[in-house]
Phi, psi and omega in degrees: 000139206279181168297282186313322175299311188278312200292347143324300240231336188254001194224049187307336142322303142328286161315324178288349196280313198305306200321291184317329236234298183238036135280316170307315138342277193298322199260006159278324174269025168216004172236134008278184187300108155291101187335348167280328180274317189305326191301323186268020174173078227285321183278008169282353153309306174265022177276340184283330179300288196320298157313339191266300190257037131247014164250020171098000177271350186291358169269354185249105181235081217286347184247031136268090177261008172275000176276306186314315177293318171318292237260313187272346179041084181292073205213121196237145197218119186238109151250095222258144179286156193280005187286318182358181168190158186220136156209144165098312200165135192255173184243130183205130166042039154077023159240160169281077166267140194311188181223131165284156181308155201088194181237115166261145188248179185219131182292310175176119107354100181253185214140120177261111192251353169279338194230287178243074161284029185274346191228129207242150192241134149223137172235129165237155193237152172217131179234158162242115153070033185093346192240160185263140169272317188206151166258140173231128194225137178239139167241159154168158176305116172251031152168168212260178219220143175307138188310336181281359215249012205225326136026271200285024169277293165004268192347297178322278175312350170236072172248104148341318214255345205271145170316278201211171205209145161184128198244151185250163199291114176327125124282174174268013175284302206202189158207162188186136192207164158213175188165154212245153182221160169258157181214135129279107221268130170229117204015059164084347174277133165270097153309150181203164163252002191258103185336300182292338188278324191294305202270007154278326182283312180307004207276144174264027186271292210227002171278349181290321208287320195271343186271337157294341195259318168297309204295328190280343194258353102128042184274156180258147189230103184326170176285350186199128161280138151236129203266135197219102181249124150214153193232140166245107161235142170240131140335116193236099191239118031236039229238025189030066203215169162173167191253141156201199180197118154258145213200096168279106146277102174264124178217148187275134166260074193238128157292154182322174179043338198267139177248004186282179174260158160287139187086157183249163233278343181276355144339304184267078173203160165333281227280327173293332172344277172297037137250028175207131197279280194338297162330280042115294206300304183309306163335283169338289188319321199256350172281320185274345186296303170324331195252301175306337205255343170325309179286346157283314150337316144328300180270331154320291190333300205276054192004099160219021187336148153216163169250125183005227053302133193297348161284350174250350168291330209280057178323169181282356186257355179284145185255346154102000000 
């Protein structure tokens, strides 16, 4: 009997070392799948997955990078302090944009690196006595983003739902639009009846998040918003891309010291409007301030800033 033979038969710890030594061996040159074998044999791929994820390996899979983004949640959120203060025009996506009147303060920043880090979010809040007057919430392209990708702004602009809506005439250049919305606040949720406007309010990246900042900051947010919105998107021909910019002013018809609305809450929708004088007045205010402040807006997007007059900054919800 050889040397080897006995130590085989006498050393079981040993024996157990070689066995491991040279299965581990083999399953370093077949896992992952060598590309000669998945060619000679197409089902050992997915026998090599099984094996990957039951020793803990399926996951590293370094050329899947929305799992990776999904696992690392590329999602960056900046909350500036609130003392900050803003007047006249904020710097947003490498442009100058005007500010409606007051001292706006700013909430948080978002940047999506999971879905568009081409495109970017800031919500500022400007308050009286404690109560919030407006949300300013900007979106906009810091480079252009497939054209499909611009769909619920599109959306935004042709709503059913809306005081008013007026869109300029469509080209293959570009589109444009503004238009005014109700919004109702209900423990902290923003309601709309308008699909597209809902799933901006509904988003749970940066509206919890910014509706959580007031409350800590111990500001109160009337029961109704009226949303005074305009979207600019141009068109990137021929690669289907495009650039835009939105710009939500929610501003309050709540009287000074007050966080309620004038009126009653079913008042505030299209078809309720015209029961209510009040409702009605405020609505009127804010359709035509949006159709002046548009064109300043407008000329930011094409960097041509010029600054306001201060009488053209005074949404119906600044409180002076």
């Amino acid at each position: 009997m050889s040397a080897f033979t006995r130590l085989w038969r006498r050393a079981p710890l040993w024996r157990a070392t070689v066995l491991a030594t040279g299965a581990t061996t083999v399953l370093s040159f077949l896992l992952p799948a060598p590309a000669w074998l998945t060619h000679s044999v197409p089902a050992y791929t997915g026998l090599t997955a099984r094996i990957q994820n039951a020793l803990g390996m399926g996951e590293q899979n370094d050329t899947d990078d929305d799992a990776l983004h999904v696992r690392d949640d590329h999602r960056t959120m900046s909350v500036p302090p609130v003392d900050a203060q803003m007047e006249g025009r904020v710097s947003f996506i490498g442009k100058e944009i005007p500010l409606p009147a007051g001292k706006w303060h700013p909430l948080l920043s978002y940047q999506d690196d999971l879905a568009h880090g081409e495109m970017m979010t800031s919500l500022y809040v400007r308050t009286n006595d404690g109560i919030v007057t407006g949300l300013l919430i900007m979106q906009g392209t810091s480079q252009s983003l497939p054209m499909v990708d611009t769909m619920g702004i599109q959306q935004q602009c042709t709503s059913s739902f809306a005081f008013m809506t007026h869109s300029q005439p469509i080209n293959s250049n570009y589109s444009e639009c503004w238009l005014t919305s109700p919004i109702r606040i209900v423990n902290g949720f923003f309601l709309t009846s308008d699909p597209a406007l809902q799933r901006l309010l509904s988003s749970p990246f940066f509206i919890p998040a910014a509706v959580e900042r007031l409350n800590i900051l111990g500001y109160t947010l009337p029961n109704v918003l009226v949303d005074a919105a305009w979207n600019r998107i141009e068109k990137q021909e021929p690669d289907s891309r495009a650039d835009f910019l939105s710009v939500h002013l929610l501003t309050s018809p709540a009287q000074p010291g007050d966080a309620r609305a004038p009126g009653a809450l079913e008042d505030w929708s299209r078809s309720g409007m015209r029961d209510s004088a009040a409702v009605s007045d405020f609505v009127q205010r804010t359709n035509d301030w949006i159709e002046g402040w548009a064109p300043y807006l407008l000329q930011a997007f094409e960097d041509k800033p010029v600054t306001p007059p201060h009488s053209a900054a005074e949404d119906p919800g600044f409180r002076g």
